[in-house]
C-alpha positions in Angstrom: -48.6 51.5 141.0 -51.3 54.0 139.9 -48.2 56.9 139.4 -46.3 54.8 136.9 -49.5 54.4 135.1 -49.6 57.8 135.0 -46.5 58.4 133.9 -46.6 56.0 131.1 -49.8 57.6 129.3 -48.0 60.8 129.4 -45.1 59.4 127.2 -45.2 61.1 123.6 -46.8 58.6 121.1 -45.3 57.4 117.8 -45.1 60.4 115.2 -47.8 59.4 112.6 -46.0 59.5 109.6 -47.2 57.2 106.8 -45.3 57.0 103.3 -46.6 59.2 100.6 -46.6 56.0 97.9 -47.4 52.7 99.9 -49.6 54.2 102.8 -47.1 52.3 105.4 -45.4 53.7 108.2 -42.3 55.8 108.2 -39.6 55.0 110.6 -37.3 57.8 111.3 -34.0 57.1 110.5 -32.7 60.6 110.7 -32.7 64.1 112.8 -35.2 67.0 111.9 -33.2 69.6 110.0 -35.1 72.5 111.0 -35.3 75.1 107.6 -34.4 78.9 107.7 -35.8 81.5 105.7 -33.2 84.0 104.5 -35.4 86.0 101.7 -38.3 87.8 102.8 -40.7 86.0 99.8 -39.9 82.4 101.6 -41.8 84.5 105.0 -44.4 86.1 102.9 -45.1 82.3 101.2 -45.6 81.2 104.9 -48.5 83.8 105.4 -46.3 86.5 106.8 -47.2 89.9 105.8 -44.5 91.8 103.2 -43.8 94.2 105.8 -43.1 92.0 108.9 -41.4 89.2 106.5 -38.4 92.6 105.3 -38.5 93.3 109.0 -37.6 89.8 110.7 -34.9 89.3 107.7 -33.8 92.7 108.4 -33.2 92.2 111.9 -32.3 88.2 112.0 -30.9 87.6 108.9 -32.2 83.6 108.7 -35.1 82.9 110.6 -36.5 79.1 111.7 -39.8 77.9 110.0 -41.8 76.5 112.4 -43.6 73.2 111.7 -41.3 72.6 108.9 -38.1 70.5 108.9 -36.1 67.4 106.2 -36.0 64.4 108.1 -34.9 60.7 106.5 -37.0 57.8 106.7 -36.8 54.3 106.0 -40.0 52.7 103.8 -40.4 49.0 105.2 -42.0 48.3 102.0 -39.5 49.4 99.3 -36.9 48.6 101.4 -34.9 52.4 100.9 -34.3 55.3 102.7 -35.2 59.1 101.0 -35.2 62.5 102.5 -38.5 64.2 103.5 -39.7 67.7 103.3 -42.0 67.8 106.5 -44.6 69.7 107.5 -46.4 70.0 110.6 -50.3 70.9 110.1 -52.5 72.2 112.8 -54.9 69.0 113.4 -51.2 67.6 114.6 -50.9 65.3 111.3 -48.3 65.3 109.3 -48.0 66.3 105.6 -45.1 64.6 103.6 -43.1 65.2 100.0 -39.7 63.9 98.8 -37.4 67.0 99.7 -37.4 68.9 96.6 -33.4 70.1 96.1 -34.1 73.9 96.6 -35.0 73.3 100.4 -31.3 71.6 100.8 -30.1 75.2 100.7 -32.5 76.3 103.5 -31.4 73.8 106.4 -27.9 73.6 108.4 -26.0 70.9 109.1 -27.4 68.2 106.5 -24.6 67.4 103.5 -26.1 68.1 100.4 -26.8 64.5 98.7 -26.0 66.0 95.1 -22.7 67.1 96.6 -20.9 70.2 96.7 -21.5 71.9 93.7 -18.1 73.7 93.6 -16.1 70.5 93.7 -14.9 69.1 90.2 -15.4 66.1 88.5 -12.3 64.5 88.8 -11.4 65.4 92.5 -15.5 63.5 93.2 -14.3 60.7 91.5 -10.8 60.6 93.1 -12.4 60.8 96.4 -14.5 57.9 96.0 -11.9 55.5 95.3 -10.3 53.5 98.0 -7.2 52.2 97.1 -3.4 53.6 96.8 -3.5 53.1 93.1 -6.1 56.6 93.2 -3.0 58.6 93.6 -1.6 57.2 90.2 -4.0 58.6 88.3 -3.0 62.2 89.4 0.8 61.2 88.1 -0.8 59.9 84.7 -2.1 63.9 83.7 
């Protein structure tokens, strides 16, 4: 019985991740979307130096930021769910904004929620609608 006690304190405790406006805990409802640098300046912001940030892009073309990831969370208390920018600090706490659009372009895998910006108005709307009557409106142009 003394192993499994063990075992159990060695289990990775609840991320503590409190929302920015209420205080209240985060629940993640999401997986981290790890961000890539692509431009030296996003390295050089991170505290790389000008010289090793042109040499990793040079050689890697996107590189992972560590400690730095968009995540979703549901707020208990205002009952909705919003995208994170999160960063990681040293003292293992965690320090949390609303994901600021410009950071949607540095992440893989996550579907911009402003929508592809190359898609028209018309086919967006078109695409929304549900019944058989949406392919009337193509015959009515």
């Amino acid at each position: 019985m003394h192993k499994r006690c063990e075992r159990n304190r060695k289990r990775s405790k609840r991320r503590a991740i409190y929302c920015p406006i209420h205080g209240c805990y985060l629940d993640s409802v999401s997986q981290k979307y790890k961000l890539f640098a692509d431009k030296a300046e996003q390295l050089q912001e991170r505290g790389l130096s000008r010289r090793a940030a042109l040499l990793s892009i040079a050689n890697y073309t996107a590189v992972t930021i560590q400690g730095e990831w968009l995540e979703a969370f549901w707020c208990e208390h205002c009952q909705e769910k919003n995208w994170y920018y999160v960063r990681q600090l040293n003292n293992g706490r965690y320090d949390i904004s609303l994901a600021p659009k410009e950071l949607w372009q540095q992440v893989t895998g996550v579907i911009d929620p402003e929508g592809n910006p190359s898609v028209g108005e018309f086919t967006r709307i078109n695409a929304k609608q549900l019944s058989c009557h949406a392919v009337n409106s193509f015959y009515s142009l």
